[in-house]
MIVO-416247 format. One record per residue (C-alpha): chain; z, x, y. Coordinates in steps of 0.001 Angstrom, whole numbers, plus 500000, padded with zeros to 6 digits. Each point is the difference from the previous one (the first is absolute). Example, Ala and Ser with C-alpha at 12.3 -4.5 7.8 and 13.67 -1.06 7.14 Angstrom:
2
REC   cadena       up     east    north
REC        A   507800   512300   495500
REC        A   499340   501370   503440
END
This chain:
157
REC   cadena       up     east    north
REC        A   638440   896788   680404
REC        A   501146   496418   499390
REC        A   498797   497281   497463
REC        A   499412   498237   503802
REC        A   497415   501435   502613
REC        A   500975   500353   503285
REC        A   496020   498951   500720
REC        A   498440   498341   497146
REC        A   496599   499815   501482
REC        A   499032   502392   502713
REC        A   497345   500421   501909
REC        A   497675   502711   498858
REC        A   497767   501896   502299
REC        A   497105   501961   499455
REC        A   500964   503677   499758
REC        A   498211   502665   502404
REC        A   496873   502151   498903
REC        A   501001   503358   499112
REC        A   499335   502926   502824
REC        A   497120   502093   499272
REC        A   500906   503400   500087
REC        A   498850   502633   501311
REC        A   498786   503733   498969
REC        A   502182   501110   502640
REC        A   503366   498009   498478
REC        A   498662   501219   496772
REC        A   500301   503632   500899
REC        A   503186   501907   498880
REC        A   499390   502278   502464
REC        A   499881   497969   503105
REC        A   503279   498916   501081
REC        A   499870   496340   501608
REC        A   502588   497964   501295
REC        A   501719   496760   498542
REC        A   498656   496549   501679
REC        A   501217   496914   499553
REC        A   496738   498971   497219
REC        A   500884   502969   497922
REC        A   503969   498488   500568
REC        A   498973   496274   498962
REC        A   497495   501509   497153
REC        A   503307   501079   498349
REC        A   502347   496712   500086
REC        A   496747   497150   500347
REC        A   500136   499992   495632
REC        A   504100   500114   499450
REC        A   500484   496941   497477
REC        A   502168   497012   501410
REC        A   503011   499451   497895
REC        A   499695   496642   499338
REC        A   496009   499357   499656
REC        A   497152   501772   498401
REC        A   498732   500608   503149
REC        A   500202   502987   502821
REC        A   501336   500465   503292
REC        A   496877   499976   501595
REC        A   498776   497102   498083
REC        A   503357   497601   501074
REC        A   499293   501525   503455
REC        A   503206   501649   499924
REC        A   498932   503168   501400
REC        A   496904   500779   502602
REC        A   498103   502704   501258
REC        A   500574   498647   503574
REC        A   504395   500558   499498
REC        A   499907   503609   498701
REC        A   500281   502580   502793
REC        A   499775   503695   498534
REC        A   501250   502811   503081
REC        A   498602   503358   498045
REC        A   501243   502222   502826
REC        A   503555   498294   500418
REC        A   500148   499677   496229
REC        A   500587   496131   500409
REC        A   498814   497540   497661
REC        A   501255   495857   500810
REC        A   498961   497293   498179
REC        A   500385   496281   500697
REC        A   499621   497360   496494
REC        A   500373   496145   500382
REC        A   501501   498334   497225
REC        A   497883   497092   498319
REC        A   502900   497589   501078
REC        A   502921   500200   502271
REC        A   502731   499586   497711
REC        A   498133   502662   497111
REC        A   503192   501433   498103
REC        A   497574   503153   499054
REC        A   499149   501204   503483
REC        A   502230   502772   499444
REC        A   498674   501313   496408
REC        A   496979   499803   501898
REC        A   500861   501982   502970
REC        A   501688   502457   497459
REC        A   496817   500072   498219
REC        A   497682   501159   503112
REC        A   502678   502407   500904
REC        A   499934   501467   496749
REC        A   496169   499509   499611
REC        A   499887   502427   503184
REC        A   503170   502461   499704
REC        A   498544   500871   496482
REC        A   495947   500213   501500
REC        A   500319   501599   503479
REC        A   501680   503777   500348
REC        A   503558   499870   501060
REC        A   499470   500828   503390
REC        A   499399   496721   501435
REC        A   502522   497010   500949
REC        A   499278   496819   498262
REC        A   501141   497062   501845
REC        A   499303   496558   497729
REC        A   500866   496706   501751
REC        A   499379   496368   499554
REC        A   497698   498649   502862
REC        A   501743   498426   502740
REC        A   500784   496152   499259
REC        A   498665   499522   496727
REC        A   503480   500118   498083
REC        A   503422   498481   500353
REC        A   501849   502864   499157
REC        A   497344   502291   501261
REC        A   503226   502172   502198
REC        A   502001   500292   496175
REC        A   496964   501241   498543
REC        A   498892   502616   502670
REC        A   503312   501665   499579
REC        A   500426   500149   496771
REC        A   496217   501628   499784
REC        A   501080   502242   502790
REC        A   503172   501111   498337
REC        A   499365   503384   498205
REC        A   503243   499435   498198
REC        A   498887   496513   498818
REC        A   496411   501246   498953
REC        A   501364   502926   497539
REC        A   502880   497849   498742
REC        A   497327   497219   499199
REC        A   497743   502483   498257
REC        A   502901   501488   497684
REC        A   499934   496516   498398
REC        A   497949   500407   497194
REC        A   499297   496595   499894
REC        A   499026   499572   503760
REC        A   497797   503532   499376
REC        A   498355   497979   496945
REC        A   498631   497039   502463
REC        A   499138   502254   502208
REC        A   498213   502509   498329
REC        A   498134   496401   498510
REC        A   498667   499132   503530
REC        A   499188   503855   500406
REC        A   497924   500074   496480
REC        A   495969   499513   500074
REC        A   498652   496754   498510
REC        A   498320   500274   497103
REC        A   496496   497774   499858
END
């Protein structure tokens, strides 16, 4: 995080109404599956790193690019960058991935990918968020875990 930002003045879109929820999803003792709203509920609020603003809010991520496979254990997600050339597409794909490794039990695959054409490195980016390797070395810096762990925090109002 730079004195310069990538996108000094986004655009800012209204943010989704929360999901009503049920007395069925409220009951600990009925077991329901993982859907792609429950998915999106859990990375819509992660913090961008450069504004005061979410994901959801810069558009970033959408209901309509999270796919959730309960009974293949599959979870993919697709986020588009504000601007082609954003140097924090990766801290932000880190982010989701560790928004969602940390929130869903360890079961499932999470696949996190930038959405097709909306990045000039967007090939760079999906392998280095694919990489296992990459992902842990990334979170043993403390510093890199710090930023993180920033976009991961609740806002306090």
């Amino acid at each position: 995080m730079t004195g310069t930002l990538d996108n000094a003045n986004p655009t800012v879109y209204e943010a989704t109404k929360e999901r009503h929820v049920t007395p069925d999803e409220e009951d600990d003792d009925i077991v329901d599956k993982f859907d792609d709203r429950e998915v999106f509920d859990m990375i819509r609020n992660i913090n961008d790193p450069e504004h005061p603003l979410t994901l959801e809010e810069l558009n970033v991520v959408e209901n309509s690019k999270v796919k959730v496979d309960d009974e293949n254990n599959l979870v993919q997600i697709e986020f588009t960058p504000t601007i082609p050339h954003c140097s924090m597409a990766t801290l932000i794909g880190l982010s989701i991935r560790v928004k969602l490794l940390r929130a869903l039990p360890s079961r499932f695959k999470v696949d996190v990918t930038i959405t097709p054409g909306s990045h000039a490195s967007e090939e760079a980016v999906n392998k280095q968020l694919a990489d296992k390797e990459r992902v842990t070395a990334a979170l043993e810096n403390s510093h890199l875990l710090e930023v993180v762990n920033q976009c991961l925090a609740t806002k306090k109002i």
